[in-house]
LUMDO-434611 format. One record per residue (C-alpha): residue in three letters; x, y, z. Coordinates in steps of 0.5 Angstrom, whole numbers, padded with zeros to 4 digits, always signed. Layout:
ALAXYZ;...
END
This chain:
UNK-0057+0161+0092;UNK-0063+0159+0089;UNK-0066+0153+0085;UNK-0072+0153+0082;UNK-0075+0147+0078;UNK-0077+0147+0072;UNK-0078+0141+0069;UNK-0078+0133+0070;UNK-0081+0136+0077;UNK-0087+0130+0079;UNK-0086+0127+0073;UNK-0080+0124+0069;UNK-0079+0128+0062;UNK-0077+0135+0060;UNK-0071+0135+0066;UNK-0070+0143+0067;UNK-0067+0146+0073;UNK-0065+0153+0074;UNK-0060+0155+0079;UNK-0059+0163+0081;UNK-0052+0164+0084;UNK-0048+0171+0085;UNK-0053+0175+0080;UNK-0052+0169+0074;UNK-0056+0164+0072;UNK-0054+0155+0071;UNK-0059+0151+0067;UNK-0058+0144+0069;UNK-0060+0140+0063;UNK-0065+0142+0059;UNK-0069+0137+0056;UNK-0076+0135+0052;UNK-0083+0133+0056;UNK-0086+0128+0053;UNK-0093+0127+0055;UNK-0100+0128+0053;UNK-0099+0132+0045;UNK-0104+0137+0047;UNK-0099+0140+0053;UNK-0093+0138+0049;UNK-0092+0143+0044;UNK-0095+0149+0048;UNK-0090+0146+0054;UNK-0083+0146+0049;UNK-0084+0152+0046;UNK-0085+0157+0051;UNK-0080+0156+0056;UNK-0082+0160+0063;UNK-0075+0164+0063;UNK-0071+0169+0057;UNK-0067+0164+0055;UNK-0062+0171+0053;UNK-0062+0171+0061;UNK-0059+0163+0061;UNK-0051+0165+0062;UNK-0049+0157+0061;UNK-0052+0150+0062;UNK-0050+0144+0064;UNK-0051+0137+0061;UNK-0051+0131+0065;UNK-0052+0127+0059;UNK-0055+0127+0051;UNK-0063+0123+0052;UNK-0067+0128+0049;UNK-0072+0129+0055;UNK-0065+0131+0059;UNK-0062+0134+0053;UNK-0067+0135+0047;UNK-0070+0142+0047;UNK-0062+0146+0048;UNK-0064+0148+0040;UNK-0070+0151+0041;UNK-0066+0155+0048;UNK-0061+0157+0042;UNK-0066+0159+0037;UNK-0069+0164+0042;UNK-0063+0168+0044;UNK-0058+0164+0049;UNK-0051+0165+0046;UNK-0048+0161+0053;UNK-0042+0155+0054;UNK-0046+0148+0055;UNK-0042+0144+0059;UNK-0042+0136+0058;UNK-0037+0130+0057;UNK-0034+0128+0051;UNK-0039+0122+0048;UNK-0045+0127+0051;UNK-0042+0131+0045;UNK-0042+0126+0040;UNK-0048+0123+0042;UNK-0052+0130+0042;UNK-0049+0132+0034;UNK-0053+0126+0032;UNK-0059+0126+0036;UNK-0061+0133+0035;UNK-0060+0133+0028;UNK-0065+0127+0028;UNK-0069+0131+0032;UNK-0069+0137+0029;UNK-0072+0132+0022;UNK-0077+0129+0026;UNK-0078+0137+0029;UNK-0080+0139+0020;UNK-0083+0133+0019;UNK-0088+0132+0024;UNK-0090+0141+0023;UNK-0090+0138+0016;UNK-0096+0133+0017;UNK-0100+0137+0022;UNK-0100+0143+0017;UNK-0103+0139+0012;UNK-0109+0137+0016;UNK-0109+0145+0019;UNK-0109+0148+0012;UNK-0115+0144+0010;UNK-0118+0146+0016;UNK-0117+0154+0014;UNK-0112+0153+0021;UNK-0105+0158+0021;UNK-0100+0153+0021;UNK-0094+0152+0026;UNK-0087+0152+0026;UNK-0082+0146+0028;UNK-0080+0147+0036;UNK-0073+0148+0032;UNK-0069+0146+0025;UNK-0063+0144+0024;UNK-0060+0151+0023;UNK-0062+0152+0030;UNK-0058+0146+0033;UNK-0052+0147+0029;UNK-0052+0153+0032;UNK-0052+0150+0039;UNK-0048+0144+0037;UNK-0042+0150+0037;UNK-0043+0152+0043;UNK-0041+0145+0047;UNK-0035+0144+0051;UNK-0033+0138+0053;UNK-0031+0136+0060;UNK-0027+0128+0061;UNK-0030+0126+0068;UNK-0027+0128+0075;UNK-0024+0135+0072;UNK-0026+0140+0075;UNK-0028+0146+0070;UNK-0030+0153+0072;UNK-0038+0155+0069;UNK-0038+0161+0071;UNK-0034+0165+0077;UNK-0035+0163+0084;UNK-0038+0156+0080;UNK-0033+0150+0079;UNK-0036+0143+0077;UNK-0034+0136+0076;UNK-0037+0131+0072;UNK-0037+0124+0076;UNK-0039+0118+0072;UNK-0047+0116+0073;UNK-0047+0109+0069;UNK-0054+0110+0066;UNK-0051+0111+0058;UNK-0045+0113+0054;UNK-0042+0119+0057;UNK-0048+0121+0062;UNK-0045+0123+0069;UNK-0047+0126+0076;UNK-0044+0133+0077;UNK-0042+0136+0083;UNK-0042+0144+0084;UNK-0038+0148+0089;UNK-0040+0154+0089;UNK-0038+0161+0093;UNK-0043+0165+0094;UNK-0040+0172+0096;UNK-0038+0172+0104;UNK-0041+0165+0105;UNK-0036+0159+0106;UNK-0036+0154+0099;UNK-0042+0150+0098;UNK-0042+0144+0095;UNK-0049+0142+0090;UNK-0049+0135+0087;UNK-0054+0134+0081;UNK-0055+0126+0078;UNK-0058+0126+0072;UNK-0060+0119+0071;UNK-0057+0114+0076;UNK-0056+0108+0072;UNK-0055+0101+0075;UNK-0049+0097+0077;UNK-0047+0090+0074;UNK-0050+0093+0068;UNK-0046+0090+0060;UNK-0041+0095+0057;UNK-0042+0101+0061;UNK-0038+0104+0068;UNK-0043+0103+0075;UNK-0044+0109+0078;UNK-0038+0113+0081;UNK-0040+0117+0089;UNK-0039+0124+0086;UNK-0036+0126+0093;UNK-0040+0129+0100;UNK-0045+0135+0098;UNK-0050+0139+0102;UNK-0055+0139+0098;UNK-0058+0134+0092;UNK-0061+0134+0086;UNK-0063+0126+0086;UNK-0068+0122+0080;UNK-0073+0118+0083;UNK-0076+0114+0077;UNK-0076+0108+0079;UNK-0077+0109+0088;UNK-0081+0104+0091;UNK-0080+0099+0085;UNK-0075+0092+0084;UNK-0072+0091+0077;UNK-0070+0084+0077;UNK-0063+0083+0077;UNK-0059+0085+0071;UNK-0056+0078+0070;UNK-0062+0074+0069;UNK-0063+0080+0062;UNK-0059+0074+0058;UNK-0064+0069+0060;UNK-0070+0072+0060;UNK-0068+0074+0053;UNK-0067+0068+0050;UNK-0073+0065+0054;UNK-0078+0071+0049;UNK-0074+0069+0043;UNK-0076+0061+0044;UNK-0083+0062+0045;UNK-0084+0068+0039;UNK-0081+0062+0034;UNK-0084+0057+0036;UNK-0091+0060+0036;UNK-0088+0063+0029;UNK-0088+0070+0030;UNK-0084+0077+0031;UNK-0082+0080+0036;UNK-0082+0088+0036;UNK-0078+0092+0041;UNK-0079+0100+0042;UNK-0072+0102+0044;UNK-0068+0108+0045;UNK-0064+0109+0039;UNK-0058+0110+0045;UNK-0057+0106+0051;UNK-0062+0100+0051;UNK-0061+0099+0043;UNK-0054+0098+0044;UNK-0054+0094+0050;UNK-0059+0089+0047;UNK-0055+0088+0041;UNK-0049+0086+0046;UNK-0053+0082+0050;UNK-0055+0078+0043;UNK-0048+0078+0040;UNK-0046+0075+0048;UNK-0052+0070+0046;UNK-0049+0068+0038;UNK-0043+0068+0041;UNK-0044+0062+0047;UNK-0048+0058+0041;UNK-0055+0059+0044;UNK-0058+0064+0041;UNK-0063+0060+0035;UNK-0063+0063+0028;UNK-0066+0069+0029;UNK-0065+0075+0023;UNK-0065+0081+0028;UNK-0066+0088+0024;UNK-0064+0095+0028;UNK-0069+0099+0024;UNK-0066+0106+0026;UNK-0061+0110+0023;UNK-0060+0114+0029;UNK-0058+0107+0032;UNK-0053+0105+0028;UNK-0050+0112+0028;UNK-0050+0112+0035;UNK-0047+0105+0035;UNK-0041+0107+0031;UNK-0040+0112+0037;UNK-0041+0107+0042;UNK-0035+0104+0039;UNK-0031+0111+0039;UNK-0031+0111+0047;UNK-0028+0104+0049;UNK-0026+0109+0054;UNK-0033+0109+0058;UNK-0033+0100+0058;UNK-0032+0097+0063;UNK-0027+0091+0064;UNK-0032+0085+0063;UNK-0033+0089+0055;UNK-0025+0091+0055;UNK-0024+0083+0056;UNK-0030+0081+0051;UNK-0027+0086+0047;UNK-0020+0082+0046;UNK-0023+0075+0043;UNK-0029+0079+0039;UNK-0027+0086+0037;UNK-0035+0087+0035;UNK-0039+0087+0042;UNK-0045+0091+0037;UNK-0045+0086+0031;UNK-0046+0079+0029;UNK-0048+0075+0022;UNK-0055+0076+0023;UNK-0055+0083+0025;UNK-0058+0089+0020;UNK-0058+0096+0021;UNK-0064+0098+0016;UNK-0062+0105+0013;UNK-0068+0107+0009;UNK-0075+0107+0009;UNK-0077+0103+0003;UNK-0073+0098+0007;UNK-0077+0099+0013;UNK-0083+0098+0010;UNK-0080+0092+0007;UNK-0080+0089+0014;UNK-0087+0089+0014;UNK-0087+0083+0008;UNK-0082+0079+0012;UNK-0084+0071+0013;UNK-0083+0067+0019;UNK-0080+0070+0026;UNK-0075+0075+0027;UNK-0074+0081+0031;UNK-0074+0089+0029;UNK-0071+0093+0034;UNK-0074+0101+0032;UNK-0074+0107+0036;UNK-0078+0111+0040;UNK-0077+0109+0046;UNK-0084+0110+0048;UNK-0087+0110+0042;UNK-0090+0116+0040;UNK-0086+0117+0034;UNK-0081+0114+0028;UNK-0082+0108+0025;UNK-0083+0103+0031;UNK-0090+0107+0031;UNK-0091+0103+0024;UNK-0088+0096+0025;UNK-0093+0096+0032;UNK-0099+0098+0027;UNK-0097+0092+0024;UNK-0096+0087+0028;UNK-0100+0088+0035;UNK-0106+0085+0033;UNK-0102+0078+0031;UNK-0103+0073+0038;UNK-0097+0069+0035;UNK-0093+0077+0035;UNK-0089+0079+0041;UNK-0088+0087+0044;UNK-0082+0087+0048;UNK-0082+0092+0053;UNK-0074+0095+0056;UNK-0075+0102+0058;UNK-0079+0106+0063;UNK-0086+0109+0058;UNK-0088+0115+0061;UNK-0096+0118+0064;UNK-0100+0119+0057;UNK-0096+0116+0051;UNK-0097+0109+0047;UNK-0092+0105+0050;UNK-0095+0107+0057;UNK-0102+0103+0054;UNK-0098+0097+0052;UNK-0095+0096+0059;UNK-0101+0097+0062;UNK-0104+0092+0057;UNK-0110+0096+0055;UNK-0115+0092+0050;UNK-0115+0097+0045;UNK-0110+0102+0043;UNK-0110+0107+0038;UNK-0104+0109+0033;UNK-0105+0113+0028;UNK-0111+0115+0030;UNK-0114+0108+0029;UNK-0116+0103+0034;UNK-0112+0096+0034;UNK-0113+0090+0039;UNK-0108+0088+0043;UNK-0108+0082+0042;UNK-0099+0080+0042;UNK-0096+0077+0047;UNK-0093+0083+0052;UNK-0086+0082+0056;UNK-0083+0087+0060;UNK-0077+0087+0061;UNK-0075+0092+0066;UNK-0069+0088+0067;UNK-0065+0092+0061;UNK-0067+0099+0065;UNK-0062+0103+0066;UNK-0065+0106+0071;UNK-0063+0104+0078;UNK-0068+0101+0082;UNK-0071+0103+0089;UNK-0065+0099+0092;UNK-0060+0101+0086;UNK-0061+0108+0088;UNK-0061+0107+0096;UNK-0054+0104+0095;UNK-0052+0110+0090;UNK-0054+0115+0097;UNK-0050+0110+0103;UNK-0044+0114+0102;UNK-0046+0120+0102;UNK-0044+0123+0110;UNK-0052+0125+0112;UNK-0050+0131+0117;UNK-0047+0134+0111;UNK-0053+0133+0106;UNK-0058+0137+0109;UNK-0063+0138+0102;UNK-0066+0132+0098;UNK-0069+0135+0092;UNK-0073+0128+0088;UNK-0074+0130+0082;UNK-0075+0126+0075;UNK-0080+0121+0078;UNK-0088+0121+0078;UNK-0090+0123+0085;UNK-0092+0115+0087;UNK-0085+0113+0086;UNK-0082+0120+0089;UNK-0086+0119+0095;UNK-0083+0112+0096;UNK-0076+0113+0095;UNK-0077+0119+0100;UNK-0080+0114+0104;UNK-0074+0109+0104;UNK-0069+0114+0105;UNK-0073+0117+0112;UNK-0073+0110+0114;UNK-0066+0110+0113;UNK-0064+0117+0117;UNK-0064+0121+0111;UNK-0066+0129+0113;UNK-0070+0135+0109;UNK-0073+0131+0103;UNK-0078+0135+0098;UNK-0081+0133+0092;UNK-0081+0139+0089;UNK-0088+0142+0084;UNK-0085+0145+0078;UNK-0084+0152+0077;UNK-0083+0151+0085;UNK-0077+0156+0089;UNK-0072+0154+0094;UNK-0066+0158+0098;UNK-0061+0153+0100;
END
């Protein structure tokens, strides 16, 4: 078997790893790299393989950067299965369709800068047409069943606790007069002790794994202390009198900050504070959240049976339209709006932190990782000056990271995930999903601990195991 790496190799977006066995071709994930704008669309339209050739997929959760470029492979010529859980579907129904609207929009604006240019224009990675099309090829898969991919190829997905429906998957795979093979891949490896969702699940031994590193090498603080150091940022922006602005993906860290300030409201600590959760795709994505109680853990199921609406309370608003977003703007006193993206590259966070980072008396709250080359990246690293919309701005709000609310595990999160696995069966680490730094630490943690064969593998880089 061989796997080649193809995407998320040394960096953490565009997770893509194709896997050759018994003349048939698995694509683990196939996701959307976000980086550098120049790179990103030559690097998401073209694949580097006939996408006809790819005889499934299978996906280990809906986050566009693991899952966000499936219509694109649809649209050129693959007509395969693509495995996944149930809530995995559901979230992938919403989030590729929103996708797909930010695909024709964003063609739309540069196509109106290269027509006055005398440019030829460019076309969407894909339409929705495209991701209708490969929304009818899902097949859902609740966790610990084993399914057949392909013949010779069984998988079980395995919960990995990072958001709603993403797993871990182990494939056994029998290779024609060879014994049984057991490959595991992670995903995202989530955090435990973290509010709503399962703690990660040990996918049972495997002889080689596909292991994300984001986090390698770095300590998050500990999930319990998330509530007060909220609590803390929301007191000081008010008093100052101003607004807190939180970048934050639609699913995942939107929802576990609405539940977090609903636990808050609940227990009478949380000051009169109007709370806007401007993303449609938030909202659609919290009514899904609402759907699988099935992936709660038993703290929420608890919650759940004094207060049946864990993701709303009195001064929470889901902002639907964009005449009501661009009325936040107008907003007096302190409040704080929730918008995607995550790492700030598009959509109408992009708006509300042109408005407000040049304010000292404004806050921007950072709650997930922002990878090399994007806005968010630039605001964590505190630089002076940032440039949105092509226009430079003072960083002069107050900037908080809270890396507390991560849904990755961190360097010990993620030894803790690899104590069970027996280390003389496991004889290939592939550390993927991670920048080199951080790959290079974690690999370094686990030789400390024994581990064996440990690469960090160069994209489009090949190996037999």
């Amino acid at each position: 078997m061989e796997i080649q790496f193809l995407g998320a190799a040394r960096t953490v977006t565009g997770s893509m790893h194709l896997l050759s066995v018994n003349g048939k071709q698995i694509l683990l994930d196939c996701g959307m790299f976000q980086g550098r704008r120049a790179d990103t669309y030559d690097r998401n339209m073209n694949f580097p393989f006939d996408p006809s050739t790819i005889d499934t997929v299978v996906l280990s959760h809906a986050h566009i950067d693991h899952a966000g470029n499936l219509p694109n492979l649809a649209k050129k010529g693959f007509t395969g299965s693509i495995y996944c859980t149930p809530a995995t579907a559901d979230l992938c129904r919403i989030m590729l369709m929103d996708s797909a609207h930010i695909q024709e929009k964003d063609a739309e604006f540069v196509n109106k800068k290269r027509a006055k240019k005398k440019l030829p224009a460019i076309e969407p990675l894909y339409a929705t047409d495209d991701v209708q099309q490969m929304l009818d090829l899902l097949i859902e898969i609740p966790y610990r069943t084993e399914f057949e991919i392909l013949d010779g190829v069984k998988g079980k997905y395995f919960d990995a606790g990072h958001i709603l429906g993403s797993a871990c998957v182990h494939l056994t795979i029998e290779e024609k007069g060879k014994s049984p093979f057991h490959l595991g891949f992670t995903g995202d490896v989530g955090r435990p002790n973290l509010p709503i969702l399962r703690d990660p699940e040990f996918m049972g031994n495997v002889s080689a794994l596909i292991c994300e590193s984001t986090y390698g090498g770095k300590l998050h603080a500990p999930a319990e202390e998330s509530s007060k150091k909220l609590l803390d940022v929301v007191r000081r922006t008010m008093d100052r009198g101003g607004k807190i602005i939180v970048p934050a993906f639609s699913v995942g860290r939107t929802q576990d900050l609405v539940y977090q300030l609903n636990n808050l409201k609940n227990e009478g600590l949380l000051p009169d504070l109007p709370v806007y959760v401007d993303s449609p795709l938030s909202m659609k994505a919290t009514e899904i959240f609402r759907k699988h109680p099935e992936c709660f853990d038993d703290e929420t199921n608890e919650i759940l049976k004094s207060d049946d609406d864990v993701f709303g309370f009195e001064r929470l608003r889901f902002i639907r339209d964009a005449d009501e977003s661009r009325a936040l703007n107008d907003t007096k006193g302190s409040c704080m709006i929730i918008a995607a993206s995550g790492m700030c590259e598009a959509g109408r966070i992009v708006h509300h932190l042109n408005n407000n980072v040049e304010n000292p008396n404004n806050t921007v709250m950072i709650v997930g990782y922002q990878a090399e080359h994007t806005l968010g990246r630039k605001i964590v690293d505190r630089n002076p000056e940032i440039s949105i919309f092509g226009e430079p701005k003072k960083l002069n709000c107050e900037v908080v990271v809270m890396n507390s609310f991560s849904a990755h595990a961190d360097n010990n999160e993620l030894l803790d995930f690899m104590s069970p696995f027996d280390k003389g069966q496991l004889k290939n680490i592939f550390l993927v999903h991670g920048e080199m730094d951080r790959a290079e630490a974690f690999a370094a943690t686990l030789k400390a601990k024994q581990f064996r064969q440990i690469d960090i593998p160069e994209r489009q880089e090949r190996f037999n195991v």
